[in-house]
PQR file with spaces between the fields and no chain letter, atoms N, CA, C, O and H, PARSE charges and radii, in Angstrom:
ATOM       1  N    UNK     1     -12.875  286.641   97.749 -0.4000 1.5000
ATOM       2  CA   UNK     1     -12.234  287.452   98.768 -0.0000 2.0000
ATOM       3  C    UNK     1     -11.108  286.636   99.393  0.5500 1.7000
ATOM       4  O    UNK     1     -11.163  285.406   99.418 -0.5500 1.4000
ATOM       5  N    UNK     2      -9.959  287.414   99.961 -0.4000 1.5000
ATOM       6  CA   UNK     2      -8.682  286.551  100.289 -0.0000 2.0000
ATOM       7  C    UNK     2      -8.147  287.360  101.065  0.5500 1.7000
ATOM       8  O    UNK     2      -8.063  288.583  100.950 -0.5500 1.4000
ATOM       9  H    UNK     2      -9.915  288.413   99.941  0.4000 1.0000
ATOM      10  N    UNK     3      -7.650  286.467  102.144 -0.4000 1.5000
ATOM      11  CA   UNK     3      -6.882  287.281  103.634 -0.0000 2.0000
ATOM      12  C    UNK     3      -5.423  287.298  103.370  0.5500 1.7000
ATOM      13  O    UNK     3      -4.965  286.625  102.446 -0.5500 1.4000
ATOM      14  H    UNK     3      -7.719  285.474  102.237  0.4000 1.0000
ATOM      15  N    UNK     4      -4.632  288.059  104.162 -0.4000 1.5000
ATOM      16  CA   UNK     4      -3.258  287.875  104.349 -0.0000 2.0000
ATOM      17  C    UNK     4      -2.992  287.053  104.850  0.5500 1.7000
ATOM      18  O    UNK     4      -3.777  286.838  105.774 -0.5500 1.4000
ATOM      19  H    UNK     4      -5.003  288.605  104.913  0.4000 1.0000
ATOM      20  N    UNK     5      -2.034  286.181  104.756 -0.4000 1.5000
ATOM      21  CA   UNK     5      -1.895  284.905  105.666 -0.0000 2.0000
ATOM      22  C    UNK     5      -0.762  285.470  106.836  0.5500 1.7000
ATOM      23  O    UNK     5      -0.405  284.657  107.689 -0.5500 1.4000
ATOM      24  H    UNK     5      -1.396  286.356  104.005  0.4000 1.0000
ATOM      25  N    UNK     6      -0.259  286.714  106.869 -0.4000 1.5000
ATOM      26  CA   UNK     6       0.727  287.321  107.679 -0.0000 2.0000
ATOM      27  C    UNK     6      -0.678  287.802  109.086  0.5500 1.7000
ATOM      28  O    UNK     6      -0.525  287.764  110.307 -0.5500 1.4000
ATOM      29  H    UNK     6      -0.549  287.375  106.176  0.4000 1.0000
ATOM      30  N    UNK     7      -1.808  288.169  108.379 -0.4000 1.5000
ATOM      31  CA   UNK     7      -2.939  289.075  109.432 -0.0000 2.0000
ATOM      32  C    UNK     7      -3.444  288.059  110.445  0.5500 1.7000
ATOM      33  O    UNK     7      -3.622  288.283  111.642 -0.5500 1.4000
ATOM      34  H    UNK     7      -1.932  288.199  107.387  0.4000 1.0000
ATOM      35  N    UNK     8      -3.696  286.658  109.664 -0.4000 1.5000
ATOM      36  CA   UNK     8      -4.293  285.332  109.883 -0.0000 2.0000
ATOM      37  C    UNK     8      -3.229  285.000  110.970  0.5500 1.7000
ATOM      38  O    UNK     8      -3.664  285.207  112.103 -0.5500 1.4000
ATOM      39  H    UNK     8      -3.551  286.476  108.692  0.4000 1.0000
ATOM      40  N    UNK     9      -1.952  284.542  110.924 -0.4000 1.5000
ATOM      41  CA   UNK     9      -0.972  284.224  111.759 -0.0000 2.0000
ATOM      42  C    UNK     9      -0.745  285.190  113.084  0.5500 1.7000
ATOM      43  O    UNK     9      -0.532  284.630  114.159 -0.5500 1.4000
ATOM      44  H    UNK     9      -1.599  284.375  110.004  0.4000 1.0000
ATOM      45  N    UNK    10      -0.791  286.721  113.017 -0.4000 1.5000
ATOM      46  CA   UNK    10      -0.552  287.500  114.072 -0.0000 2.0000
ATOM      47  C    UNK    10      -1.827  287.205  115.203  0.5500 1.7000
ATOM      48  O    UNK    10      -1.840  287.058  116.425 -0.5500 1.4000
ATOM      49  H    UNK    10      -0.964  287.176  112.143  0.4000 1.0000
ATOM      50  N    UNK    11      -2.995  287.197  114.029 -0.4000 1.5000
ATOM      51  CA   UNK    11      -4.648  287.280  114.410 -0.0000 2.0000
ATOM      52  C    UNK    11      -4.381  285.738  115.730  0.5500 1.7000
ATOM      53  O    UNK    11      -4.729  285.766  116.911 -0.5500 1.4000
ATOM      54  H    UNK    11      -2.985  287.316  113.036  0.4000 1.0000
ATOM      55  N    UNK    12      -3.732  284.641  115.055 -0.4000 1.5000
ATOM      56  CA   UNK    12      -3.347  283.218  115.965 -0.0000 2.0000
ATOM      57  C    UNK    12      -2.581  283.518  117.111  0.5500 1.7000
ATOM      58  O    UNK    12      -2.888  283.039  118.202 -0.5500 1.4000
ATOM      59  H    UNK    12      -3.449  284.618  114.096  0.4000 1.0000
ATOM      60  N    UNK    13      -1.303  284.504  116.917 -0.4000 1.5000
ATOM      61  CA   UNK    13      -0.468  284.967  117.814 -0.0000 2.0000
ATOM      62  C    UNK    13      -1.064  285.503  118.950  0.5500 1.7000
ATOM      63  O    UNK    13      -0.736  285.124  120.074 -0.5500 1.4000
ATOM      64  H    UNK    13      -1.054  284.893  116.030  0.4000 1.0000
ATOM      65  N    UNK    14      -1.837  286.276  118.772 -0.4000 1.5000
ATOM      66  CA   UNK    14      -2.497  287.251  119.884 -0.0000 2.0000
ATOM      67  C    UNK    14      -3.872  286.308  120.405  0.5500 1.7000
ATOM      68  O    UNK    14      -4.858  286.635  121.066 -0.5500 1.4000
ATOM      69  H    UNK    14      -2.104  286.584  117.858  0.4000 1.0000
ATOM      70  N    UNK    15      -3.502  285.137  119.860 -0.4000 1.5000
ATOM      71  CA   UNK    15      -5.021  284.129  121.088 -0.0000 2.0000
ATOM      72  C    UNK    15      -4.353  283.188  121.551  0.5500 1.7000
ATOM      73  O    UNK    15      -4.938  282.269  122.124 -0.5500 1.4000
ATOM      74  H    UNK    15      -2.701  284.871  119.324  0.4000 1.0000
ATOM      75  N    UNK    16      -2.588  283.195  121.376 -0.4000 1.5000
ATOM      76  CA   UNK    16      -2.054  282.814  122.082 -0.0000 2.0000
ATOM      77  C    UNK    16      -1.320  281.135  121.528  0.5500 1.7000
ATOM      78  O    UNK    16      -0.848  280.220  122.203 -0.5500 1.4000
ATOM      79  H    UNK    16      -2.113  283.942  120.910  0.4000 1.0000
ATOM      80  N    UNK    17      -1.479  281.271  120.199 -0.4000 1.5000
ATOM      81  CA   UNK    17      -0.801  280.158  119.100 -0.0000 2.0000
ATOM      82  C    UNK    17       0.479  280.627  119.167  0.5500 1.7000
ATOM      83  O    UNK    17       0.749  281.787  119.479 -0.5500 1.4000
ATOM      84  H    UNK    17      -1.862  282.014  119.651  0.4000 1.0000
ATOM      85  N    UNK    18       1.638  279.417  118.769 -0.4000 1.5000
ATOM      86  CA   UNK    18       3.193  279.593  118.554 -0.0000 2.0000
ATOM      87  C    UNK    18       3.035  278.587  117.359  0.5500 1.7000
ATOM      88  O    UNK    18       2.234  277.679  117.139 -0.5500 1.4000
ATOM      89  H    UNK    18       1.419  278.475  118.515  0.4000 1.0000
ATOM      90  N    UNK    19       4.015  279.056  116.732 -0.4000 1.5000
ATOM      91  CA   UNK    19       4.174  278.285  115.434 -0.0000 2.0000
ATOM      92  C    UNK    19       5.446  277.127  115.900  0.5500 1.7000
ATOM      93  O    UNK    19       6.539  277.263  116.449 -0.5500 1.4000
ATOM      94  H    UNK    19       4.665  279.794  116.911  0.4000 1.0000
ATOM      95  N    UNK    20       4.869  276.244  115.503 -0.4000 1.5000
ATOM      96  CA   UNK    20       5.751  274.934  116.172 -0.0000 2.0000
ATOM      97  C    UNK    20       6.618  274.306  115.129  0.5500 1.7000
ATOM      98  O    UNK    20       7.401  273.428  115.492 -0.5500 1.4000
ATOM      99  H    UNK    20       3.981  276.134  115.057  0.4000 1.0000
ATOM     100  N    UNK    21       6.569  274.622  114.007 -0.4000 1.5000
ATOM     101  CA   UNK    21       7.494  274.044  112.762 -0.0000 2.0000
ATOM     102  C    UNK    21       6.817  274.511  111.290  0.5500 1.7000
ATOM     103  O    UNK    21       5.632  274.445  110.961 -0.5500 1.4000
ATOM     104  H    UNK    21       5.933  275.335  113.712  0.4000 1.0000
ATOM     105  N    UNK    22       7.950  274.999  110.530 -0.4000 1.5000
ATOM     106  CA   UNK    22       7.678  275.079  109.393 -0.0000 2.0000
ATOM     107  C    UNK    22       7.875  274.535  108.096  0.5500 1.7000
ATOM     108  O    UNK    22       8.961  274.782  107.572 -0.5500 1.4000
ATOM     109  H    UNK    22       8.913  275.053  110.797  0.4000 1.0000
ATOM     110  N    UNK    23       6.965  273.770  107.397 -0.4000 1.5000
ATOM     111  CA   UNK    23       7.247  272.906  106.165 -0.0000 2.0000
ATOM     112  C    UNK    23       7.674  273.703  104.888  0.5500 1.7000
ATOM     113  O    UNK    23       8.135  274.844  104.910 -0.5500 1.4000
ATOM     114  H    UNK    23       6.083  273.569  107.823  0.4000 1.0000
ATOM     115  N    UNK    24       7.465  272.974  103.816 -0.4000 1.5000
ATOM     116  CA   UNK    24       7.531  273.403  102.939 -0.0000 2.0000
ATOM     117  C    UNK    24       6.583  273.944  102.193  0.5500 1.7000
ATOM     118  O    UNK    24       6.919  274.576  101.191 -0.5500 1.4000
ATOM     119  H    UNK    24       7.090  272.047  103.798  0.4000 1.0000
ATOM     120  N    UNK    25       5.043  273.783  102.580 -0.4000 1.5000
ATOM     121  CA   UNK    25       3.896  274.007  102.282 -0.0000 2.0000
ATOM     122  C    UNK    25       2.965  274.484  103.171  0.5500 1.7000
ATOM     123  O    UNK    25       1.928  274.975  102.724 -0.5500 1.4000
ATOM     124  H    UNK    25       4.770  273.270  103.394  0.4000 1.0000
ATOM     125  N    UNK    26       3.235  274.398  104.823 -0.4000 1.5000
ATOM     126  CA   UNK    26       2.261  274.774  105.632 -0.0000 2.0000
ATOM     127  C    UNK    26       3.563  274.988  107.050  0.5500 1.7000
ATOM     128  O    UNK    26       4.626  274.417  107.293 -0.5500 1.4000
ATOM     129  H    UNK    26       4.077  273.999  105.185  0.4000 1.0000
ATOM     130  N    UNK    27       2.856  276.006  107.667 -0.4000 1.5000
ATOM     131  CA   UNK    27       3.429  276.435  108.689 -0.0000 2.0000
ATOM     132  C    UNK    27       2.330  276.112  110.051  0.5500 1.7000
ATOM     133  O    UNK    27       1.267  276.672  110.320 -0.5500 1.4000
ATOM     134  H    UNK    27       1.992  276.470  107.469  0.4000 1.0000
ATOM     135  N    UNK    28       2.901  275.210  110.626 -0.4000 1.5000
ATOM     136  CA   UNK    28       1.865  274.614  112.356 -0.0000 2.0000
ATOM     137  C    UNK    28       2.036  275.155  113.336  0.5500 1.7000
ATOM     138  O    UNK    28       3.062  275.326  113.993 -0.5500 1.4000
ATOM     139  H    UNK    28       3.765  274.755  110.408  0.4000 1.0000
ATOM     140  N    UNK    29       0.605  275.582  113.552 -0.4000 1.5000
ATOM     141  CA   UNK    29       1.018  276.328  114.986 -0.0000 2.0000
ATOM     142  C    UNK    29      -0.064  275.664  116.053  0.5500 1.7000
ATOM     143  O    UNK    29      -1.039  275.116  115.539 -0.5500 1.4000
ATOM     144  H    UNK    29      -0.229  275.443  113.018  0.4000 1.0000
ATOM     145  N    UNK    30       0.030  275.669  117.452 -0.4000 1.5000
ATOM     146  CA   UNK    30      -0.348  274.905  118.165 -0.0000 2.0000
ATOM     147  C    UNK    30      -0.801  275.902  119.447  0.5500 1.7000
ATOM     148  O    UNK    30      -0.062  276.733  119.975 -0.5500 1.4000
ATOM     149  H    UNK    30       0.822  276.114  117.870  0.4000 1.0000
ATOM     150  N    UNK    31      -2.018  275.650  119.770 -0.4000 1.5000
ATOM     151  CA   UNK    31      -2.344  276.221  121.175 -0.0000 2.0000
ATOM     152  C    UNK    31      -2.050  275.778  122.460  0.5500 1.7000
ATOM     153  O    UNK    31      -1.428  274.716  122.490 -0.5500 1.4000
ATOM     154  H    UNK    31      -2.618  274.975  119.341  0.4000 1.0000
ATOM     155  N    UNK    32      -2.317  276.284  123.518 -0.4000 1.5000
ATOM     156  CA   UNK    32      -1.610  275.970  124.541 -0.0000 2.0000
ATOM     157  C    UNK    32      -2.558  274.791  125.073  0.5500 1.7000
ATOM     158  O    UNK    32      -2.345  274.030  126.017 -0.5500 1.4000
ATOM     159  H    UNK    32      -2.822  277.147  123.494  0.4000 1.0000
ATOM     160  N    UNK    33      -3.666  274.848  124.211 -0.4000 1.5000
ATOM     161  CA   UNK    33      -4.648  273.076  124.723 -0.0000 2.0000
ATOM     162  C    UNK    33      -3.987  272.296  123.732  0.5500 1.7000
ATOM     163  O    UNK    33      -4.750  271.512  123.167 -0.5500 1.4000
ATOM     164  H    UNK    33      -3.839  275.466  123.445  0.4000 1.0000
ATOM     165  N    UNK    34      -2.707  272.267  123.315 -0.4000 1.5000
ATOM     166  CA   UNK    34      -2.231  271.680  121.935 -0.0000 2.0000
ATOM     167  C    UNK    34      -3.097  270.917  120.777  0.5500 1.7000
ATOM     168  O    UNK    34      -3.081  269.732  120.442 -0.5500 1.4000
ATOM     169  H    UNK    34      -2.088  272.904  123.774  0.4000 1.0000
ATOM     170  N    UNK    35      -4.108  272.383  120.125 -0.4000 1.5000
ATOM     171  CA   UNK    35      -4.759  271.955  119.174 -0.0000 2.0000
ATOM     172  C    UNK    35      -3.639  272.423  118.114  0.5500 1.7000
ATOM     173  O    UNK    35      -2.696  273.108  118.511 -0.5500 1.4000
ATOM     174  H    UNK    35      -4.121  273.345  120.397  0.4000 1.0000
ATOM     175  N    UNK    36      -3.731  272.119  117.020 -0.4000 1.5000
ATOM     176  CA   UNK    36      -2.637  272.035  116.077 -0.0000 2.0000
ATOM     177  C    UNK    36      -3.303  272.815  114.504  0.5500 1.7000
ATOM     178  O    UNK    36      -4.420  272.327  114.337 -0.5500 1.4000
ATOM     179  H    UNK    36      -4.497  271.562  116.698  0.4000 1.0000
ATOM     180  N    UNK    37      -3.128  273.359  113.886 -0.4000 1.5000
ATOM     181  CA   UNK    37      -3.962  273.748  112.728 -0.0000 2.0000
ATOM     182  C    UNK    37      -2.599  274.155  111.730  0.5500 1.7000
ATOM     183  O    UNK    37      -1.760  274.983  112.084 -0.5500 1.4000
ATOM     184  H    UNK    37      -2.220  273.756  114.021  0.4000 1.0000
ATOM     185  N    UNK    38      -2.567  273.673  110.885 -0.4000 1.5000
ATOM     186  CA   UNK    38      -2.366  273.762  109.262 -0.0000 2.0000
ATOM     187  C    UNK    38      -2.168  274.957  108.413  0.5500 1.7000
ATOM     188  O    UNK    38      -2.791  274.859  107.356 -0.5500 1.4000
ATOM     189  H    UNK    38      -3.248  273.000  110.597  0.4000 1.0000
ATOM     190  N    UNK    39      -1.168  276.590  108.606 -0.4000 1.5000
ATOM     191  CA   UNK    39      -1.404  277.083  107.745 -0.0000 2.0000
ATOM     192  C    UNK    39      -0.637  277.529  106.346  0.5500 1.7000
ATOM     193  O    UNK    39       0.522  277.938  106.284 -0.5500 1.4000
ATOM     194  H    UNK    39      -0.661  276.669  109.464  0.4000 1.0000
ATOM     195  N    UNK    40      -1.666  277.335  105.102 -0.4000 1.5000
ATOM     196  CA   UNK    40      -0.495  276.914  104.096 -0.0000 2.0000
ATOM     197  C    UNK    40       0.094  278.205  103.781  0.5500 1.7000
ATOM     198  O    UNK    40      -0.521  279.256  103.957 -0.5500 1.4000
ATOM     199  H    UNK    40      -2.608  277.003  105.152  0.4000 1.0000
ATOM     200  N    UNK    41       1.518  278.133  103.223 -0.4000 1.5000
ATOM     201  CA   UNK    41       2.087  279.125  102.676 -0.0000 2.0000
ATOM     202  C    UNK    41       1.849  279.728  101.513  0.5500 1.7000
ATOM     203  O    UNK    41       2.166  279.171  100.461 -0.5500 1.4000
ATOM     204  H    UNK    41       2.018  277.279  103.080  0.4000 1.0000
ATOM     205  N    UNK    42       1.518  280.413  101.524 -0.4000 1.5000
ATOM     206  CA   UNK    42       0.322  281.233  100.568 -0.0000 2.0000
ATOM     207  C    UNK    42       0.574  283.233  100.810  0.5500 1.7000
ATOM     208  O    UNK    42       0.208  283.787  101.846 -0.5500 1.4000
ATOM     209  H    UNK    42       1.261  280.865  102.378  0.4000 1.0000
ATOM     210  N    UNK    43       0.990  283.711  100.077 -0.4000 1.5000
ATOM     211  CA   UNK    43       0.682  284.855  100.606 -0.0000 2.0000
ATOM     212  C    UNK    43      -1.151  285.501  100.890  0.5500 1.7000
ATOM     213  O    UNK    43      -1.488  286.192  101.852 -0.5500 1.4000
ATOM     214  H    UNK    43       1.287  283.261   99.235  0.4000 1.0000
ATOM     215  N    UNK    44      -1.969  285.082   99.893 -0.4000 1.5000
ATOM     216  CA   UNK    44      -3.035  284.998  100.166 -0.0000 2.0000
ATOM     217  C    UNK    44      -4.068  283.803  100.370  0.5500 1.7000
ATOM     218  O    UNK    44      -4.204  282.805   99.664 -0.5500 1.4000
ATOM     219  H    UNK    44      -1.696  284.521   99.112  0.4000 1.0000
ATOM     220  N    UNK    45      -4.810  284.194  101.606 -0.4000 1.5000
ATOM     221  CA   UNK    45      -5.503  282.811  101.540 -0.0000 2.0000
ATOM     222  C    UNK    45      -7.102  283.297  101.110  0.5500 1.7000
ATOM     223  O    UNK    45      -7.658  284.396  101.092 -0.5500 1.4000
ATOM     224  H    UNK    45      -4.699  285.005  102.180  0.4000 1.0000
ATOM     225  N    UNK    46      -7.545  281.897  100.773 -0.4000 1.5000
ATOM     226  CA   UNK    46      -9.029  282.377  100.167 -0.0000 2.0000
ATOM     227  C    UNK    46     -10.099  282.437  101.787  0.5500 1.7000
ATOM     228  O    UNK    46      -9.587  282.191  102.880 -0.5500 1.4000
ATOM     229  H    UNK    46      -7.094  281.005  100.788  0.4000 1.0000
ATOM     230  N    UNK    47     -10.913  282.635  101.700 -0.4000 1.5000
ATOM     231  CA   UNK    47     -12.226  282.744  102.824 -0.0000 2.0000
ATOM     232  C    UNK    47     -12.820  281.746  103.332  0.5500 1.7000
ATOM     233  O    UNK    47     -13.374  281.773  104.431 -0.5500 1.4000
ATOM     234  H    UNK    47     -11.329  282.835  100.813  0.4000 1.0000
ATOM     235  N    UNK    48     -12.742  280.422  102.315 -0.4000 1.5000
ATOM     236  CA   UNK    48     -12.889  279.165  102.851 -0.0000 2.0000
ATOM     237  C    UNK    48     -12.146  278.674  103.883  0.5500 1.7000
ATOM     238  O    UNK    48     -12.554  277.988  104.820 -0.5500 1.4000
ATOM     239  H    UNK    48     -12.292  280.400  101.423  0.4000 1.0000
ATOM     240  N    UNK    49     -11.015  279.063  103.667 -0.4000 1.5000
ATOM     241  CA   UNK    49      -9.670  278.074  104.351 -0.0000 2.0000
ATOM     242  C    UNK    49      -9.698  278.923  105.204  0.5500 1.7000
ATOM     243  O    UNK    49      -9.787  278.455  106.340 -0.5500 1.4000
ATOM     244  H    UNK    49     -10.684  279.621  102.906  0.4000 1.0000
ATOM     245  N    UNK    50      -9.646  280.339  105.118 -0.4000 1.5000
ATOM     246  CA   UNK    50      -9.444  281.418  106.675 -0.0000 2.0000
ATOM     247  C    UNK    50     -10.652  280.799  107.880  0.5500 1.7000
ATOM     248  O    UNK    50     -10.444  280.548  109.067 -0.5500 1.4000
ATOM     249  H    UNK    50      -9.574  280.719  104.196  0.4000 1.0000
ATOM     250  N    UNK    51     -11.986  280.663  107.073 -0.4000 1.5000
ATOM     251  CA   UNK    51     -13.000  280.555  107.848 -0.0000 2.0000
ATOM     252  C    UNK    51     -12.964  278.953  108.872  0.5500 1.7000
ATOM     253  O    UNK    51     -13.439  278.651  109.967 -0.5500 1.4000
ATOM     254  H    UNK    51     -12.155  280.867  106.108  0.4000 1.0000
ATOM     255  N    UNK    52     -12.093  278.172  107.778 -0.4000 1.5000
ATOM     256  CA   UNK    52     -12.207  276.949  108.752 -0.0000 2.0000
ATOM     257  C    UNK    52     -11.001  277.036  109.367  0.5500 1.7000
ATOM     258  O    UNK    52     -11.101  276.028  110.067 -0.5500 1.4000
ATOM     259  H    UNK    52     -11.707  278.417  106.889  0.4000 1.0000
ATOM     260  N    UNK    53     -10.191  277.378  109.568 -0.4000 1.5000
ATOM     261  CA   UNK    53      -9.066  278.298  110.229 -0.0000 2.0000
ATOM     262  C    UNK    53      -9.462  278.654  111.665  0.5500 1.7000
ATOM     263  O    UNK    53      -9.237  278.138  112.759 -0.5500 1.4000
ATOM     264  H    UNK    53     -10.110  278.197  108.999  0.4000 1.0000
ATOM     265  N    UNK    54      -9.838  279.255  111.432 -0.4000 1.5000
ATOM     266  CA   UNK    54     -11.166  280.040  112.659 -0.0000 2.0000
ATOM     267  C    UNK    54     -11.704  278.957  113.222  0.5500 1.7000
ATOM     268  O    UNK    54     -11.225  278.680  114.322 -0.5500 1.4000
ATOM     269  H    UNK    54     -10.021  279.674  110.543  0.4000 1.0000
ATOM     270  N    UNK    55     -12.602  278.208  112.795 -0.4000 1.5000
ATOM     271  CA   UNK    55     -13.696  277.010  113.104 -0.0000 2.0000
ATOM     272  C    UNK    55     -12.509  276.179  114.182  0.5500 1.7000
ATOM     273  O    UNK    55     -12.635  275.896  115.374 -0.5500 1.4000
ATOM     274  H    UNK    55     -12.991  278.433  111.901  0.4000 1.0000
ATOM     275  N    UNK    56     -11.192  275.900  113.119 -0.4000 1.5000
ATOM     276  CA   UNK    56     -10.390  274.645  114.177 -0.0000 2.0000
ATOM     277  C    UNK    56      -9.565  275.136  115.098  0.5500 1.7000
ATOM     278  O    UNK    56      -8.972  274.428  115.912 -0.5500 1.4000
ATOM     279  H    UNK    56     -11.090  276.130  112.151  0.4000 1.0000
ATOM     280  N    UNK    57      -9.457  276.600  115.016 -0.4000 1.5000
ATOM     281  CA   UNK    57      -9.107  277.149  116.781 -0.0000 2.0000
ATOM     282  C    UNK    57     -10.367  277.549  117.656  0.5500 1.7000
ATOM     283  O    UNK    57     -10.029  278.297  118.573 -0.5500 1.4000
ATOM     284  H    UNK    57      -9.938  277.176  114.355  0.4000 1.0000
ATOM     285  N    UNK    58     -11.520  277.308  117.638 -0.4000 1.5000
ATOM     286  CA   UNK    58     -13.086  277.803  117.860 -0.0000 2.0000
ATOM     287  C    UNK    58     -12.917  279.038  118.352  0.5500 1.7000
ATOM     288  O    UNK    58     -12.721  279.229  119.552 -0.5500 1.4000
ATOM     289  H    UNK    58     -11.794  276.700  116.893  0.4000 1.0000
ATOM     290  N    UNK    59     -12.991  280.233  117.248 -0.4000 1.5000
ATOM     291  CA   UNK    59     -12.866  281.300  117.274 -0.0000 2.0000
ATOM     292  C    UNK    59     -13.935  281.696  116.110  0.5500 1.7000
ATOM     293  O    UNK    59     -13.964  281.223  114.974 -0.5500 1.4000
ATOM     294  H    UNK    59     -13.149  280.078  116.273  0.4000 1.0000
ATOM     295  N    UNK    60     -15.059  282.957  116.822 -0.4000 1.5000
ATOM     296  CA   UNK    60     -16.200  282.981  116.200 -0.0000 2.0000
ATOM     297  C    UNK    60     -15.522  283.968  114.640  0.5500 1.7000
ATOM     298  O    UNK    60     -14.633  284.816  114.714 -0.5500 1.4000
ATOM     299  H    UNK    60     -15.036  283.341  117.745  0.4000 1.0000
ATOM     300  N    UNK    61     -16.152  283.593  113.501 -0.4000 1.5000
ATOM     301  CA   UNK    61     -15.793  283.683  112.202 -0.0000 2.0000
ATOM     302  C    UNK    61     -16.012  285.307  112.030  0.5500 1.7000
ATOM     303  O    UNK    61     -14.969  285.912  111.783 -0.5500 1.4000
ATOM     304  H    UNK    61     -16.874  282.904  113.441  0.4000 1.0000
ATOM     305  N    UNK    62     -17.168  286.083  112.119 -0.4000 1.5000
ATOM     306  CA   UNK    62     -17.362  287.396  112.546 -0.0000 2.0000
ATOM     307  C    UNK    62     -16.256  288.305  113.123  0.5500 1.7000
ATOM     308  O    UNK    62     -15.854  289.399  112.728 -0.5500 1.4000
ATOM     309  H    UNK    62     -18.016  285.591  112.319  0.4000 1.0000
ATOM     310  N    UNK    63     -15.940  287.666  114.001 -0.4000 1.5000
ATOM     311  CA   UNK    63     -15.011  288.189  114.896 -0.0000 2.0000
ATOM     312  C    UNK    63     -13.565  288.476  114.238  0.5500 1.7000
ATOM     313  O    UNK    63     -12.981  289.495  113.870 -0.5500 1.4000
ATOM     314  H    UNK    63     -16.266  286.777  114.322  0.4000 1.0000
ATOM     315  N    UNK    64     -13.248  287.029  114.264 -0.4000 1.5000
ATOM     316  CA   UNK    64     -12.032  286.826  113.898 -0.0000 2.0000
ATOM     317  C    UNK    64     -12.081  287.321  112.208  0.5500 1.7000
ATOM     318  O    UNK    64     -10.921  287.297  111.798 -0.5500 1.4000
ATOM     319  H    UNK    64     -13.723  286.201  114.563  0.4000 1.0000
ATOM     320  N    UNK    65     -12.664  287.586  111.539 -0.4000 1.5000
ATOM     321  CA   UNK    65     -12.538  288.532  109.889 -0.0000 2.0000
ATOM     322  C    UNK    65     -12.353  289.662  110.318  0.5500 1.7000
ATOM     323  O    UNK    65     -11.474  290.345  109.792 -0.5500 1.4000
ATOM     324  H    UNK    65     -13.606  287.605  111.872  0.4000 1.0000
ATOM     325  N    UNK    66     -13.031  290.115  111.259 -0.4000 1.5000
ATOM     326  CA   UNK    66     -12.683  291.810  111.385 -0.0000 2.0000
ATOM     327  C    UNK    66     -11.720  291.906  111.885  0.5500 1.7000
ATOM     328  O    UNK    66     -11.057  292.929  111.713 -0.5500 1.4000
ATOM     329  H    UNK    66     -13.745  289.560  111.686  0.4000 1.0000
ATOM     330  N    UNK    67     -11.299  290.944  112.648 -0.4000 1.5000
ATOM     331  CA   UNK    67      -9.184  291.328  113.328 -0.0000 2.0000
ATOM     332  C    UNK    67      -8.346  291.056  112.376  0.5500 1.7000
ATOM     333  O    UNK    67      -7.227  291.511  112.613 -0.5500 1.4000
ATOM     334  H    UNK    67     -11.838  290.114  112.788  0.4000 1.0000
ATOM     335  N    UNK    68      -8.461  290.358  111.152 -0.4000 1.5000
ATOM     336  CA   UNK    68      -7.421  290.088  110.139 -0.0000 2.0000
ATOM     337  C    UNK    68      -7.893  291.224  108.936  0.5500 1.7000
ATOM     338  O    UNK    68      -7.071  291.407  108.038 -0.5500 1.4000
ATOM     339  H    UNK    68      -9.370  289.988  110.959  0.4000 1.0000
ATOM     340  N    UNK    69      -9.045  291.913  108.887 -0.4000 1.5000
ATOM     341  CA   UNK    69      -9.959  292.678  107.540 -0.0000 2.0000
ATOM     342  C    UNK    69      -8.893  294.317  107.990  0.5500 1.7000
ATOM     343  O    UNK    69      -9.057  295.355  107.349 -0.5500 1.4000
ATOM     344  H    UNK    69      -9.712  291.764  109.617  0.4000 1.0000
């Protein structure tokens, strides 16, 4: 199973992430406690990487699948 990485990013937007620079491989976005998380450019991402995604903004995994599903 594999998310949009466009649903994943808005899903960050609306808890209040800004994307702080974009590489060539991963786009960083940072919370306002400036935690920082990693997301790669991918049009799809797999369930592993969404889920720890989730985990390193501590946003419950349940939750946060059904706002990007």
């Amino acid at each position: 199973m594999s998310f949009s990485r466009r649903k994943v990013l808005q899903a960050l937007r609306d808890r209040g992430f800004v994307a702080v620079r974009e590489g060539r491989r991963h786009t960083i976005v940072r919370s306002q406690s400036g935690t920082e998380i990693a997301i790669p450019r991918h049009r799809e991402l797999k369930r592993g990487t969404v889920r720890g995604i989730a985990e390193d903004a501590d946003m419950d995994w349940e939750e946060f699948r059904e706002q990007i599903s």
